[in-house]
PAVO-957129 format. One line per 8 residues: their letters; for each residue z, x, y of C-alpha. Coordinates in steps of 0.25 Angstrom, whole numbers, always signed. Each point is the difference from the previous one (the first is absolute). Example, Ala and Ser with C-alpha at 12.3 -4.5 7.8 and 13.67 -1.06 7.14 Angstrom:
<recs>
as) +31 +49 -18 ~ -2 +6 +14;
</recs>
This chain:
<recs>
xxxxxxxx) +164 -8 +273 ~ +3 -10 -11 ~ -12 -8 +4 ~ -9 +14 +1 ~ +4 +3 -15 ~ -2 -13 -5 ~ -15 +0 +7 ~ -1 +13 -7;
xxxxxxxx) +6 -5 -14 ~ -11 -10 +1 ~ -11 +8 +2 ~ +4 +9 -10 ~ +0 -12 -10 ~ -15 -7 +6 ~ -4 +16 -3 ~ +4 +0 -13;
xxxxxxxx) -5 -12 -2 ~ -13 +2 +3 ~ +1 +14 -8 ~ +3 -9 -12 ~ -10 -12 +4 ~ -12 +10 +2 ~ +3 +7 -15 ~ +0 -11 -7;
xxxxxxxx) -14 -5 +7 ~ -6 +14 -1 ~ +5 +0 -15 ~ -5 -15 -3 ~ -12 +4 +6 ~ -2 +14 -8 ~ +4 -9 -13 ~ -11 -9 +5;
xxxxxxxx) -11 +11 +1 ~ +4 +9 -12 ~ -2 -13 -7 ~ -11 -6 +6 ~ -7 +13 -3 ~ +6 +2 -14 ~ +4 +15 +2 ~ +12 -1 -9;
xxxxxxxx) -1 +6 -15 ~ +1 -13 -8 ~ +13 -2 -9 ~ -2 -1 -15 ~ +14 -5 -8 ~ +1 +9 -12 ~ +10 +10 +6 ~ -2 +12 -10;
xxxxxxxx) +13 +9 +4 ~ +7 -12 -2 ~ +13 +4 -9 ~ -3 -16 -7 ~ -16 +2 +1 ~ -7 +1 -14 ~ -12 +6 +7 ~ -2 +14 +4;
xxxxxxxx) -11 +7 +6 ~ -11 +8 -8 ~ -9 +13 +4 ~ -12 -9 -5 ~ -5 -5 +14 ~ -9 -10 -6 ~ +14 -7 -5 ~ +10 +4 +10;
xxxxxxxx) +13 -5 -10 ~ +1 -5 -10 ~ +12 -6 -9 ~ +10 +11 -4 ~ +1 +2 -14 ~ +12 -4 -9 ~ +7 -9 +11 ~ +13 -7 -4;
xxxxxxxx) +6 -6 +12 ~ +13 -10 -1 ~ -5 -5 +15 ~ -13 -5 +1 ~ -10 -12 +8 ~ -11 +2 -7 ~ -8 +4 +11 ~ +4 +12 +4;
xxxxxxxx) +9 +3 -12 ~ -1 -3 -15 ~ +8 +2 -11 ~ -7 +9 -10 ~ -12 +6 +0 ~ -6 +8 -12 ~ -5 +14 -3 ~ -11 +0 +8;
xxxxxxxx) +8 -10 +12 ~ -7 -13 -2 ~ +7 -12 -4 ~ -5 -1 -15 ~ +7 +5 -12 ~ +0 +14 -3 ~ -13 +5 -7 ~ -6 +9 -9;
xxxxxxxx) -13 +9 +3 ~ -5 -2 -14 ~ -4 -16 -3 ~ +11 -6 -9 ~ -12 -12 +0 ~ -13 -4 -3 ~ -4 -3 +14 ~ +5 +6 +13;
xxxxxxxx) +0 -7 +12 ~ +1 +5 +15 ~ +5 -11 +10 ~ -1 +4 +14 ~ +5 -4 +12 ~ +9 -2 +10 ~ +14 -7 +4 ~ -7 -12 -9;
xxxxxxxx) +1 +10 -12 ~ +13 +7 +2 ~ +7 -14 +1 ~ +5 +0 +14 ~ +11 -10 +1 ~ +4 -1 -15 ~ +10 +10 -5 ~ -2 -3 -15;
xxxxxxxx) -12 +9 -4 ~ -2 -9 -13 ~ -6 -10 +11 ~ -11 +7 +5 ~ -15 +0 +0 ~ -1 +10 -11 ~ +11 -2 -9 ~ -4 -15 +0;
xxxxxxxx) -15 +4 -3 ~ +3 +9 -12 ~ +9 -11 -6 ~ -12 -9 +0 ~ -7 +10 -6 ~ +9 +6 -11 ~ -6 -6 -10 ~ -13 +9 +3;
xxxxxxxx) +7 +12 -1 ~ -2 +3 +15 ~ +8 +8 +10 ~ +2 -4 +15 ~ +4 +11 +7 ~ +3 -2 +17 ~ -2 +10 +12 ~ +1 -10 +11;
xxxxxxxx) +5 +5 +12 ~ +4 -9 +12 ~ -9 +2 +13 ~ -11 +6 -6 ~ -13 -1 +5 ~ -12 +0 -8 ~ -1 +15 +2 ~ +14 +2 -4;
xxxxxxxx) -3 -8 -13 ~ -11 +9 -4 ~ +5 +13 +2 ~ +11 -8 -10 ~ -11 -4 -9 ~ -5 +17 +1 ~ +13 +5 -3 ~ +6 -10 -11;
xxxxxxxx) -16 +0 -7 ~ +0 +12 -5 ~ +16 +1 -6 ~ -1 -12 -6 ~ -15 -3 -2 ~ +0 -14 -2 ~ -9 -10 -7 ~ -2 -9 +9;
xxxxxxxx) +6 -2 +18 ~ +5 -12 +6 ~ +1 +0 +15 ~ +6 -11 +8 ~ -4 +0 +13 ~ +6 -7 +12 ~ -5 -3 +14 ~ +7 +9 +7;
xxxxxxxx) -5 +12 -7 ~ -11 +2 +11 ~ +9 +6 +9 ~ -3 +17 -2 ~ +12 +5 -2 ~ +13 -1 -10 ~ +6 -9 +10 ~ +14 +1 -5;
xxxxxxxx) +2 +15 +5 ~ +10 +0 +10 ~ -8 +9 +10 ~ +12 +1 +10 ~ +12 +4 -12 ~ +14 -2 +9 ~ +8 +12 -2 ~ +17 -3 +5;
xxxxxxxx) -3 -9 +6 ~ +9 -12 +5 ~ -4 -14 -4 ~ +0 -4 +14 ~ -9 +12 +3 ~ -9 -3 -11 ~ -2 -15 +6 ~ -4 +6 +14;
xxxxxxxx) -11 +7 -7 ~ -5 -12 -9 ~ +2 -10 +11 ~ -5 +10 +13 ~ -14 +8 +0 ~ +2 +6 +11 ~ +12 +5 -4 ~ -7 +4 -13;
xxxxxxxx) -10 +6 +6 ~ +8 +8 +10 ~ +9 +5 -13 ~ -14 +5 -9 ~ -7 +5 +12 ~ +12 +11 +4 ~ -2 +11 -12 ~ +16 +4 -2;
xxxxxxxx) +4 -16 +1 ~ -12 -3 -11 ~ +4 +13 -9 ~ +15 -5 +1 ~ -2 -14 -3 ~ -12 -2 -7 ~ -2 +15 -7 ~ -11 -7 -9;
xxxxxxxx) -7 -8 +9 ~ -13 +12 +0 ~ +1 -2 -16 ~ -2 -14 +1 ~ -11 +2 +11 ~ -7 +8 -9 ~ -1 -11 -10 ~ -5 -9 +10;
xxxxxxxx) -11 +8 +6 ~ -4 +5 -13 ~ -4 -14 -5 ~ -1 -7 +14 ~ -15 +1 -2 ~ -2 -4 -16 ~ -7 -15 -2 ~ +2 -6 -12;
xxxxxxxx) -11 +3 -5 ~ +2 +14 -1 ~ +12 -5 -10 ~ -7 -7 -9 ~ -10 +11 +0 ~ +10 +10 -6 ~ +3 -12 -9 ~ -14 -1 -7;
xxxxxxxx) +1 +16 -1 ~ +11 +0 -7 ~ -3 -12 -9 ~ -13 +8 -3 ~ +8 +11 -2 ~ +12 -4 -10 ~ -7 -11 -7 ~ +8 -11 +5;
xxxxxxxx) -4 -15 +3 ~ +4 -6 +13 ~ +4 -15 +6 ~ +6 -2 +14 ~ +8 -14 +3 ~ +0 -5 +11 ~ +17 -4 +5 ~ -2 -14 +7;
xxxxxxxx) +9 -2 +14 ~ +9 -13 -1 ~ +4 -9 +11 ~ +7 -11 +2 ~ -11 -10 -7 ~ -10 +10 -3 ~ -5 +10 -10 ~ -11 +9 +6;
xxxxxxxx) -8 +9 -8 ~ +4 +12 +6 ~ +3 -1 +15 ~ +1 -12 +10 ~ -6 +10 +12 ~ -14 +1 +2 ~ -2 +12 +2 ~ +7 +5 -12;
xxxxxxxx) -10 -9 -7 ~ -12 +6 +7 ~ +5 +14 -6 ~ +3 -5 -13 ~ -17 -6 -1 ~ -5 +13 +8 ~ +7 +8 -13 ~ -3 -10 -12;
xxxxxxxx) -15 +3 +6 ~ +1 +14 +3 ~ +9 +6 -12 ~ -6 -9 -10 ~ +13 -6 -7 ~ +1 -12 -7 ~ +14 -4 +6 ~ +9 -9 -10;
xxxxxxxx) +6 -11 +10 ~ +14 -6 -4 ~ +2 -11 +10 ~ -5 -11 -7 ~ +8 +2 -11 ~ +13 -3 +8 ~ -8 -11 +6 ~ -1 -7 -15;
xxxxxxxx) +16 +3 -2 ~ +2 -8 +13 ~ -7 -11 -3 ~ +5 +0 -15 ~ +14 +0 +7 ~ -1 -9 +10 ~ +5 +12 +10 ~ -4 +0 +12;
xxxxxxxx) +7 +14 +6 ~ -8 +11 -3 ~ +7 +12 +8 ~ +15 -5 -5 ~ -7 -3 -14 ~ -7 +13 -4 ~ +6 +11 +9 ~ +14 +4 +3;
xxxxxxxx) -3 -7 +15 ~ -9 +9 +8 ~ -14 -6 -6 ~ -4 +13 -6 ~ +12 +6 -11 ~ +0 -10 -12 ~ +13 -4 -6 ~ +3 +0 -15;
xxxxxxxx) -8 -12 -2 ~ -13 +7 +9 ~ +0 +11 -10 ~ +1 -6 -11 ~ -11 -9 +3 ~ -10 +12 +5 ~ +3 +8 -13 ~ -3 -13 -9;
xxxxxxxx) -15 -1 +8 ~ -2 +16 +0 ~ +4 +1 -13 ~ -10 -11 -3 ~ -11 +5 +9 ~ +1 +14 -8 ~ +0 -5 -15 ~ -11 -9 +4;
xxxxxxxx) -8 +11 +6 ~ +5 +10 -11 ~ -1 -9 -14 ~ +14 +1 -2 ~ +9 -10 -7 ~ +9 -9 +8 ~ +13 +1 -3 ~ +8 -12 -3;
</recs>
């Protein structure tokens, strides 16, 4: 009897086994496959529902979010979360609609613009540029978002155009601004949900898949995923040139002039004009050919305080460690060499 009820303990225990060993193998091999085949939605890392986020989401499908307006926020990473934002929620000063200068300016971009990774705004991009340019009297006002594309940067340039018709626009471009959509929308927004639930979806795409594809889960969990659907399918099928298109309309339009920077990529021992990928590259020359822009490139100006230095770290040197975001000391040289190229090109005075 004893021997009977251990023979069946055991069997019981091999079948369980094997219940357990089989799941694991069907779901490593499901991960596998729903990997494989990229059926997943993809994860983007702005959470907009987020009580600490400074994003939110916006009607305009060809934004998807933006910044929200008049942040203040006593916990922040400068990624996600900022300290302040103005009026209009960019990381500027607060602006008037009426020019209180001679010269306005516009500078567009994305997370090089709104200064990711540097909490005082004093030390970004515009601010530093209409220092350098105070002596002419001129205004530099910001609407950089981070994550926007090309297209998310024009419909910008559409909106901010015609409040604040400006003299003259200023884009920065970076290299991964080829990429159609605002990629910074959080297109599967966690809803009370557990830490450790929210690493089973970013870490399992079956899991993810399972969880977006089952219409109660997706409208308990992620109640904005078809929101930012909407936003991605709206633009999914825009080229660049179709942004710099709506550029040259509204620059006929509202009298302004235009100049588009090029952001160099840094590396450990190398400054690249734009990208080190050679298919980004390729998409830059087919747009320098097709939209017919003279793009402003910055890189060798970085190259020259290298060598002038005796530095030989470009990505610790310039950025705040991920070879794109410049530090203090990247800003400040891009607004000396912007702000340069633009009296130059204008007739303007230097400023001492």
């Amino acid at each position: 009897m004893e021997k009977s009820l251990k023979f069946s303990n055991n069997m019981a225990f091999k079948k369980t086994l094997f219940i357990v060993f089989s799941f694991v193998v069907i779901s490593m091999i499901l991960e596998f496959s729903v990997r494989f085949l990229n059926l997943a939605p993809q994860l983007y890392w702005i959470n907009t529902k987020s009580n600490t986020s400074s994003f939110e989401l916006d009607p305009n499908s060809l934004l998807g979010y933006r910044m929200k307006k008049n942040e203040k926020n006593q916990q922040f990473n400068l990624h996600e979360s900022f300290p302040i934002t103005n009026t209009e929620g960019f990381r500027d000063y607060n602006r008037k609609i009426e020019k209180s200068a001679k010269r306005r300016i516009l500078l567009l971009g994305d997370s090089i613009v709104a200064g990711h990774g540097l909490e005082n705004i004093d030390n970004l991009i515009g601010p530093q540029l209409e220092v350098n340019l105070k002596c002419n009297d001129v205004e530099v006002i910001s609407i950089g978002v981070g994550g926007y594309s090309f297209i998310g940067e024009s419909e910008l340039l559409k909106i901010y155009s015609e409040i604040y018709k400006p003299d003259d626009v200023i884009q920065i471009i970076v290299n991964n601004d080829f990429k159609n959509n605002n990629t910074m929308i959080h297109t599967v927004s966690f809803q009370g949900s557990s830490d450790f639930f929210r690493t089973l979806i970013v870490e399992s795409h079956l899991i993810r898949i399972i969880m977006i594809s089952i219409k109660f889960l997706q409208q308990r969990y992620f109640p904005y995923y078809e929101q930012a659907i909407n936003h991605i399918s709206k633009i999914e099928n825009y080229e660049p040139e179709h942004a710099f298109e709506e550029n040259r309309r509204l620059k006929s339009r509202w009298g302004f002039t235009y100049l588009a920077f090029l952001w160099p990529e840094f590396s450990d021992d190398k400054v690249f004009e734009f990208s080190s990928k050679k298919h980004v590259q390729s998409k830059l020359a087919k747009l320098r050919e097709s939209a017919d822009i003279s793009f402003v490139s910055l890189h060798s100006l970085f190259q020259q305080e290298l060598r002038a230095k005796i530095l030989k770290n470009p990505r610790e040197t310039f950025t705040i460690g991920d070879g794109m975001h410049p530090n203090i000391r990247g800003t400040s040289l891009a607004a000396k060499e912007i702000s340069r190229i633009y009296i130059e090109k204008n007739r303007l005075i230097p400023c001492l």
